[in-house]
N, CA, C and O of each residue as an XYZ file, in Angstrom:
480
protein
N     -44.953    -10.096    -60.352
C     -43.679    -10.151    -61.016
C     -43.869    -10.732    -62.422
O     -44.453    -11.800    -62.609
N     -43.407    -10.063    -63.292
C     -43.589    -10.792    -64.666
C     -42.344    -11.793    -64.651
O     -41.358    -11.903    -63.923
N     -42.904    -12.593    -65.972
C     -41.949    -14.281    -65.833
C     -41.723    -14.107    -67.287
O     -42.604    -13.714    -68.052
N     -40.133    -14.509    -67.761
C     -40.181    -15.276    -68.993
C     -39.204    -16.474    -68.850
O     -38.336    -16.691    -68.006
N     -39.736    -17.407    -70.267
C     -39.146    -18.856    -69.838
C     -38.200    -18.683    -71.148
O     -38.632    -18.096    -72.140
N     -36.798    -19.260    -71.098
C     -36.065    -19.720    -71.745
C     -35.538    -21.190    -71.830
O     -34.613    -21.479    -71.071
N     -35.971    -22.044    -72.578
C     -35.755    -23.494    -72.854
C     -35.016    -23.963    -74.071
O     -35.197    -23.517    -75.204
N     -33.961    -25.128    -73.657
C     -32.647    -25.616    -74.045
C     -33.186    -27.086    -74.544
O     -33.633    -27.676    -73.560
N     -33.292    -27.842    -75.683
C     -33.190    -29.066    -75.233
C     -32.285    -29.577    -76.538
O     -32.449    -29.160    -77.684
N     -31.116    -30.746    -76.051
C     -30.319    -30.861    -76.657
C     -30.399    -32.090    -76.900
O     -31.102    -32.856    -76.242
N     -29.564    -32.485    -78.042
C     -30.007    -34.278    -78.324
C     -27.962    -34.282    -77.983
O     -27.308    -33.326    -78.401
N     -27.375    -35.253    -77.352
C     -25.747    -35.387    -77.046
C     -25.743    -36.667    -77.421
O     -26.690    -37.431    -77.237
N     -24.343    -37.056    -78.135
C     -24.026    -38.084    -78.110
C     -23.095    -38.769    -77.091
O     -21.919    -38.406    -77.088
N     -23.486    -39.705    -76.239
C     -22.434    -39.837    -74.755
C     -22.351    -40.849    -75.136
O     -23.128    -41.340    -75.955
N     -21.384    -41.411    -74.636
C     -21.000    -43.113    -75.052
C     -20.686    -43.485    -73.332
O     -20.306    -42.569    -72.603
N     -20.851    -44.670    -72.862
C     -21.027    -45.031    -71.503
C     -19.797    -44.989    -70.768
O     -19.818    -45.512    -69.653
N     -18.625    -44.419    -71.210
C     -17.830    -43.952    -70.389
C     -17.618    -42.239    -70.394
O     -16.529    -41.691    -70.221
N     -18.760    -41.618    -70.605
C     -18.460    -40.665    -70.476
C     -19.115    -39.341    -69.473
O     -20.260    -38.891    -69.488
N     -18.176    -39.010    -68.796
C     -18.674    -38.315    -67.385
C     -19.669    -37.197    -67.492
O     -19.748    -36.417    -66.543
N     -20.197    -37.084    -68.217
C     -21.105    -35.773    -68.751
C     -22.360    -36.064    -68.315
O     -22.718    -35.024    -67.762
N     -23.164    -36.788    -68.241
C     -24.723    -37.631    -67.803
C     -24.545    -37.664    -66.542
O     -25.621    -37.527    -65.960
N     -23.025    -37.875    -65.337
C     -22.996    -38.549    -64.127
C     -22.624    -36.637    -63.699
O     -22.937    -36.058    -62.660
N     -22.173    -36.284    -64.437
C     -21.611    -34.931    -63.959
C     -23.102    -34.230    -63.689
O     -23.422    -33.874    -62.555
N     -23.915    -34.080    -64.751
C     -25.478    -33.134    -64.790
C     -25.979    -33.887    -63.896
O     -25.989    -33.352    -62.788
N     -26.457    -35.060    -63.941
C     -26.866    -35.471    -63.030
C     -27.172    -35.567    -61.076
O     -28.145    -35.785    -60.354
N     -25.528    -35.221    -60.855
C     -24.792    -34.958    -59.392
C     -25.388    -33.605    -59.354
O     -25.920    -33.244    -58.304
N     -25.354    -32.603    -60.652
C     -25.642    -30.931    -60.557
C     -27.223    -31.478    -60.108
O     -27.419    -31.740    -58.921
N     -28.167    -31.612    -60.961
C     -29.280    -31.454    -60.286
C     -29.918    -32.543    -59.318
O     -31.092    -32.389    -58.981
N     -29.287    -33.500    -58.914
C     -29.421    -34.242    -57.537
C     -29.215    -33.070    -56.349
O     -30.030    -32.879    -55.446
N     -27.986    -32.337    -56.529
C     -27.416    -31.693    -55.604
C     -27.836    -30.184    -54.957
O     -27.546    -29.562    -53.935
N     -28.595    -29.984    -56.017
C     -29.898    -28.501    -55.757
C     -31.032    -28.890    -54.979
O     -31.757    -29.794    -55.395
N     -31.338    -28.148    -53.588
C     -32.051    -28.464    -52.728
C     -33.487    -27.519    -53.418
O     -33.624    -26.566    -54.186
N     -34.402    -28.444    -52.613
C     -35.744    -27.960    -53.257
C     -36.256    -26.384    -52.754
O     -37.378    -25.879    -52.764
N     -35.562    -26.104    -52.526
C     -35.577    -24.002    -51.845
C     -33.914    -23.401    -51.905
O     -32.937    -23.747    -51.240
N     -34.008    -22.695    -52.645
C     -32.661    -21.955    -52.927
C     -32.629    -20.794    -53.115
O     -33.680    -20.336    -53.564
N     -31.678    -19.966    -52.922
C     -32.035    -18.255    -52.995
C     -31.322    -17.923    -54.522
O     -30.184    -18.291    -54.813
N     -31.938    -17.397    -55.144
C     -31.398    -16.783    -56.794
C     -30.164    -16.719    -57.050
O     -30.072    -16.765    -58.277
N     -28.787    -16.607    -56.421
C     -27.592    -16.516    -56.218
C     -27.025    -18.072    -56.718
O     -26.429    -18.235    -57.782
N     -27.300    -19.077    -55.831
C     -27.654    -20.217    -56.183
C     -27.660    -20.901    -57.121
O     -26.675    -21.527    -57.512
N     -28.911    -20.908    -57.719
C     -29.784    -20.789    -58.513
C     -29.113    -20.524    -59.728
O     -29.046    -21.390    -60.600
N     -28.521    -19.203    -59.886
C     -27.636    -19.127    -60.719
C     -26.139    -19.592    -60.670
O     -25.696    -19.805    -61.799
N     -25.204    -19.814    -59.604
C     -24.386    -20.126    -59.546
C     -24.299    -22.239    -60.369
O     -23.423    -22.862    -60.969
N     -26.051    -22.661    -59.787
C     -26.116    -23.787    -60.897
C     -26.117    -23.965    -62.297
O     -25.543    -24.915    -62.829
N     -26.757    -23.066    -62.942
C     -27.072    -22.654    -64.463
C     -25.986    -22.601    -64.754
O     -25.592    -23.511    -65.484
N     -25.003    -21.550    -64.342
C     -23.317    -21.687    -64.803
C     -22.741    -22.433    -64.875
O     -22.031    -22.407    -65.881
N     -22.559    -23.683    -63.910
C     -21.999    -24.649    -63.793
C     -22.763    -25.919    -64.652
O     -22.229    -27.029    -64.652
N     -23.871    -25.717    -65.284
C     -24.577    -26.670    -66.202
C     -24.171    -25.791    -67.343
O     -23.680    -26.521    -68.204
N     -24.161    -24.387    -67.769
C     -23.615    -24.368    -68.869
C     -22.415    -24.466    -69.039
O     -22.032    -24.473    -70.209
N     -21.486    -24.566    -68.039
C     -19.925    -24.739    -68.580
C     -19.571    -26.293    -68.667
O     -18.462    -26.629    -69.083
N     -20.580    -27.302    -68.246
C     -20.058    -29.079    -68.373
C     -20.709    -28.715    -69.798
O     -20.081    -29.205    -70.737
N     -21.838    -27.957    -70.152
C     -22.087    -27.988    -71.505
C     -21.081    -28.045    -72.622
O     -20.697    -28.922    -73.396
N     -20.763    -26.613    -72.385
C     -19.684    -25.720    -73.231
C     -18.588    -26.449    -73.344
O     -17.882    -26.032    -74.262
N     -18.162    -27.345    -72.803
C     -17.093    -28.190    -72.463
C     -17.575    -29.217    -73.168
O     -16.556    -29.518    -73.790
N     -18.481    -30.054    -73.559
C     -18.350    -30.615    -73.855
C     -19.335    -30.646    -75.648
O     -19.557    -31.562    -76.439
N     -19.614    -29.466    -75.650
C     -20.239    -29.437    -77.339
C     -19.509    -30.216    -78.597
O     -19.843    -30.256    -79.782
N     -18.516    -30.753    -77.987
C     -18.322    -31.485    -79.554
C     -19.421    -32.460    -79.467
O     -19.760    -32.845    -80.586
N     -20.093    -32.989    -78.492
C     -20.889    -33.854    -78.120
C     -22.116    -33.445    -78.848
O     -22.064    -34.128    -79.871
N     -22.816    -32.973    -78.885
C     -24.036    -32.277    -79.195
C     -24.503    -32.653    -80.978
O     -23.673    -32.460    -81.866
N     -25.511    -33.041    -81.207
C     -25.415    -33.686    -82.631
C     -26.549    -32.607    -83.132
O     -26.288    -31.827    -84.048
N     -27.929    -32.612    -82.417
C     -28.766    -31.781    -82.693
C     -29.367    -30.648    -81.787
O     -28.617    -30.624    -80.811
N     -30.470    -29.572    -81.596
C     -30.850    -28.968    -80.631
C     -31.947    -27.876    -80.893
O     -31.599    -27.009    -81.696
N     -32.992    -27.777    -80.455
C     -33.746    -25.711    -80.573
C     -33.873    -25.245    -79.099
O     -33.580    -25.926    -78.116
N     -34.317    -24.083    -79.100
C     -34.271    -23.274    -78.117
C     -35.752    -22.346    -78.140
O     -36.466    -22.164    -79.126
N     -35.912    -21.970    -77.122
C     -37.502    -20.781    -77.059
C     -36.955    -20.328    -75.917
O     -36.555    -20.898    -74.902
N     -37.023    -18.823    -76.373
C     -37.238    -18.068    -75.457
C     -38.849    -16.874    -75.707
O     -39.069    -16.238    -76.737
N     -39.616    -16.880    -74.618
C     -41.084    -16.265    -74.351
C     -40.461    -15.001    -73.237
O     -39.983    -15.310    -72.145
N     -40.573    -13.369    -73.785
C     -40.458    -12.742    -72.802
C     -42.220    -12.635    -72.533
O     -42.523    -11.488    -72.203
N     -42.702    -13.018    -72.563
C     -44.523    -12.888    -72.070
C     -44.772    -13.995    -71.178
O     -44.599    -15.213    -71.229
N     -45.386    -12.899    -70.073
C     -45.667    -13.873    -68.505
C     -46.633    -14.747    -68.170
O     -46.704    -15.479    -67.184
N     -47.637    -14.557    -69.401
C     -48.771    -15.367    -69.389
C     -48.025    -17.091    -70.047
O     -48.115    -18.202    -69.526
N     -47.290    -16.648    -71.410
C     -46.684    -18.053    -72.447
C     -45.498    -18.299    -71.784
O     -45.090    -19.421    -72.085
N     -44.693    -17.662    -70.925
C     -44.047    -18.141    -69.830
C     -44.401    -19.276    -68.931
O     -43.924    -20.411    -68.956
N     -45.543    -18.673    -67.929
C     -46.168    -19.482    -66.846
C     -46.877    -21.010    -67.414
O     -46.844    -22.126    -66.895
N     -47.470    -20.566    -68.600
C     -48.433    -21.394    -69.102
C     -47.144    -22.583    -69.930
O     -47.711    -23.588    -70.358
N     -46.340    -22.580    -70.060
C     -44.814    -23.066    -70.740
C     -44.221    -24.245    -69.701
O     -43.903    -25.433    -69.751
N     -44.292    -22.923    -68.530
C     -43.488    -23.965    -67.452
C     -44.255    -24.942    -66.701
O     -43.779    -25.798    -65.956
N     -45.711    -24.705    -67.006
C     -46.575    -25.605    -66.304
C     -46.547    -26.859    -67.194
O     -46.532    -27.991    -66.711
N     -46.542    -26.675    -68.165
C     -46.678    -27.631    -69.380
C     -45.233    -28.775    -69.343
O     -45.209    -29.939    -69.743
N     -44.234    -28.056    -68.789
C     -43.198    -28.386    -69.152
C     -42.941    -29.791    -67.985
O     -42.416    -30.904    -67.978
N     -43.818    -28.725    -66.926
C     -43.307    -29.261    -65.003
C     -44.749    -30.566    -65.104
O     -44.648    -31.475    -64.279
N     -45.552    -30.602    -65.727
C     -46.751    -32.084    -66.075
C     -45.764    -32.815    -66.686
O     -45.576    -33.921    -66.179
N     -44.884    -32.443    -67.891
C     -44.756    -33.387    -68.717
C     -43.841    -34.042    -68.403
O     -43.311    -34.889    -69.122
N     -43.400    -33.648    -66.884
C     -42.436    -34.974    -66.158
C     -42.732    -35.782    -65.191
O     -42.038    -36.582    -64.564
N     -44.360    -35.364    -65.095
C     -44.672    -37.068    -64.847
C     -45.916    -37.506    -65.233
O     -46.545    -38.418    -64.696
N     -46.293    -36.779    -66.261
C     -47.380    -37.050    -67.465
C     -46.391    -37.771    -68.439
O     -45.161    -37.819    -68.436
N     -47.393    -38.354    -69.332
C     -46.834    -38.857    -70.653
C     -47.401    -37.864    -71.533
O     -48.609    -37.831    -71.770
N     -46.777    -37.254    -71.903
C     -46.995    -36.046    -73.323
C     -47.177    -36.710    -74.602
O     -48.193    -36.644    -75.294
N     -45.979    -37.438    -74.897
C     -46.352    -37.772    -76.264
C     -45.426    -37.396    -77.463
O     -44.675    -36.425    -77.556
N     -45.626    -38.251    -78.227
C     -44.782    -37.288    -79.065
C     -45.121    -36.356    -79.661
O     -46.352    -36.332    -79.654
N     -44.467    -35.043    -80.523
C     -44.889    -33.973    -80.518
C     -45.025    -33.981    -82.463
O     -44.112    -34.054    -83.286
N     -46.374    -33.886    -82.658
C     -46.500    -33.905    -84.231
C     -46.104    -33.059    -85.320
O     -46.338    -33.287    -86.507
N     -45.323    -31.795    -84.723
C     -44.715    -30.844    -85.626
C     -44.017    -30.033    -84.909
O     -44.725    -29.194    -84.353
N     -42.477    -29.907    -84.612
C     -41.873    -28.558    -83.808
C     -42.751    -27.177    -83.429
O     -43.394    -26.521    -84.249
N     -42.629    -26.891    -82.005
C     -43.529    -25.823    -81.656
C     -42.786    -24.605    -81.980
O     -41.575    -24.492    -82.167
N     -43.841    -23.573    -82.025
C     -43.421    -22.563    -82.551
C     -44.312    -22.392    -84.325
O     -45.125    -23.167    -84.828
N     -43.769    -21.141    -84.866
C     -44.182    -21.391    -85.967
C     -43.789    -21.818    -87.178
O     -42.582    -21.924    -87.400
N     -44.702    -22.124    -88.130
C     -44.138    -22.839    -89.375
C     -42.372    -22.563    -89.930
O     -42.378    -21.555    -90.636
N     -41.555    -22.898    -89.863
C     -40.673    -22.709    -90.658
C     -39.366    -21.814    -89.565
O     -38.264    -21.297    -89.750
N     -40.333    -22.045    -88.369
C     -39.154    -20.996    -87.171
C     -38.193    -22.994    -86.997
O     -37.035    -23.137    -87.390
N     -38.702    -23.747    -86.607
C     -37.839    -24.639    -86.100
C     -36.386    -25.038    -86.801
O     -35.472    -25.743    -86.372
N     -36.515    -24.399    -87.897
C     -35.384    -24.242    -89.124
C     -34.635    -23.187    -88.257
O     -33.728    -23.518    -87.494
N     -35.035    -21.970    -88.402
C     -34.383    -21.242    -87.765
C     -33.415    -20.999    -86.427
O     -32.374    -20.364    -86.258
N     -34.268    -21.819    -85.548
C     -34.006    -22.212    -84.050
C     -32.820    -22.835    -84.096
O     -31.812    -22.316    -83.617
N     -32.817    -24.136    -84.738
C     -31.944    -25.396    -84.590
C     -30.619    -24.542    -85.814
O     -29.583    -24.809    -85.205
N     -30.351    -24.059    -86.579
C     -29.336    -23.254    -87.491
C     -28.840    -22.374    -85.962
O     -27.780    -22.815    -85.517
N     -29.525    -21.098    -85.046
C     -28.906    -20.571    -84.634
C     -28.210    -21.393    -83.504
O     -27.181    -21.016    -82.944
N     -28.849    -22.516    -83.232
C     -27.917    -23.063    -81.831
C     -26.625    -22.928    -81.709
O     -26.310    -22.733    -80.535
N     -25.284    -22.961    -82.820
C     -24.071    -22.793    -82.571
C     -24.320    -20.857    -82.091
O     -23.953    -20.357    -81.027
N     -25.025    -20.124    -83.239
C     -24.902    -18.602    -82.051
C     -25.911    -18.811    -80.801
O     -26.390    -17.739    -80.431
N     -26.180    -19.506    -80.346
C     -26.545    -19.305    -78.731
C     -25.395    -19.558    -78.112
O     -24.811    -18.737    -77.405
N     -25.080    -20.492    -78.303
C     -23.890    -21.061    -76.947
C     -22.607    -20.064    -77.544
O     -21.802    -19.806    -76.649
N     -22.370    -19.647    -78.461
C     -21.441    -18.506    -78.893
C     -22.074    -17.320    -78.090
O     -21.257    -16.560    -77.568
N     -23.400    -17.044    -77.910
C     -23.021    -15.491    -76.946
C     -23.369    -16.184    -75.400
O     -23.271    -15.445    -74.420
N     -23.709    -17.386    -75.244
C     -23.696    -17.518    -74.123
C     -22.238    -17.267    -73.331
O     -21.984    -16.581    -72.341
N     -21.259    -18.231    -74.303
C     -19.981    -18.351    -73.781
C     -19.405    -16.901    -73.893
O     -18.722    -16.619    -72.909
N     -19.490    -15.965    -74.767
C     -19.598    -14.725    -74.278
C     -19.451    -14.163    -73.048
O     -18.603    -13.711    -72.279
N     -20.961    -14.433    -73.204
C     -21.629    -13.950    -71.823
C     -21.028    -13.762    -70.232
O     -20.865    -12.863    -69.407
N     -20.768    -15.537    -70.405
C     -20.224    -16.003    -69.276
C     -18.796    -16.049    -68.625
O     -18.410    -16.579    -67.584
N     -18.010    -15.174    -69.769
C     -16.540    -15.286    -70.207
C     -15.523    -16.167    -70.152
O     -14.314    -16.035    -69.958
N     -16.665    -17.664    -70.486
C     -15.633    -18.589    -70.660
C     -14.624    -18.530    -72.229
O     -13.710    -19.335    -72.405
């Protein structure tokens, strides 16, 4: 089966009364470690709509998406160490020269065709 990885990472501003950290949190506490794709997706939706809901929050962000199954696999392995490795900090945005400009500008059109997408 070929694989591609699509990755989100967002910087939010939450202030300690705010239900957004306790909400994601309950979402992926609450996903059992074997789930059938239906699932699976029925979670993603429900993590992008506490999102979407709450983007005034959101201060910074980039995104990658790899349709190639090799920089896929090799992505998510990297990704699935570096939570309980210490990685490090990262000495220059990945990707190439002058894309991380690009990335972090389109984030308002991602979550614009996401919400699309999703017809919220």
């Amino acid at each position: 089966m070929k694989h591609n990885i699509f990755a989100l990472e967002l910087c939010l501003r939450l202030e300690p009364e705010d239900r957004l950290r306790s909400q994601l949190r309950e979402l992926v506490a609450s996903h059992p470690s074997a789930s059938t794709p239906g699932y699976k997706w029925e979670q993603l939706r429900r993590a992008t709509e506490l999102l979407l809901a709450n983007e005034d929050l959101f201060e910074k962000g980039c995104w990658d998406f790899f349709d190639d199954d090799d920089r896929a696999r090799r992505d998510y392995d990297m990704w699935c160490n570096g939570m309980i490795t210490e990685e490090g900090v990262r000495k220059q945005p990945s990707g190439r020269p002058g894309e991380f400009e690009k990335r972090t500008h389109d984030l308002p059109e991602l979550f614009r065709s996401i919400r699309e997408a999703s017809g919220s």
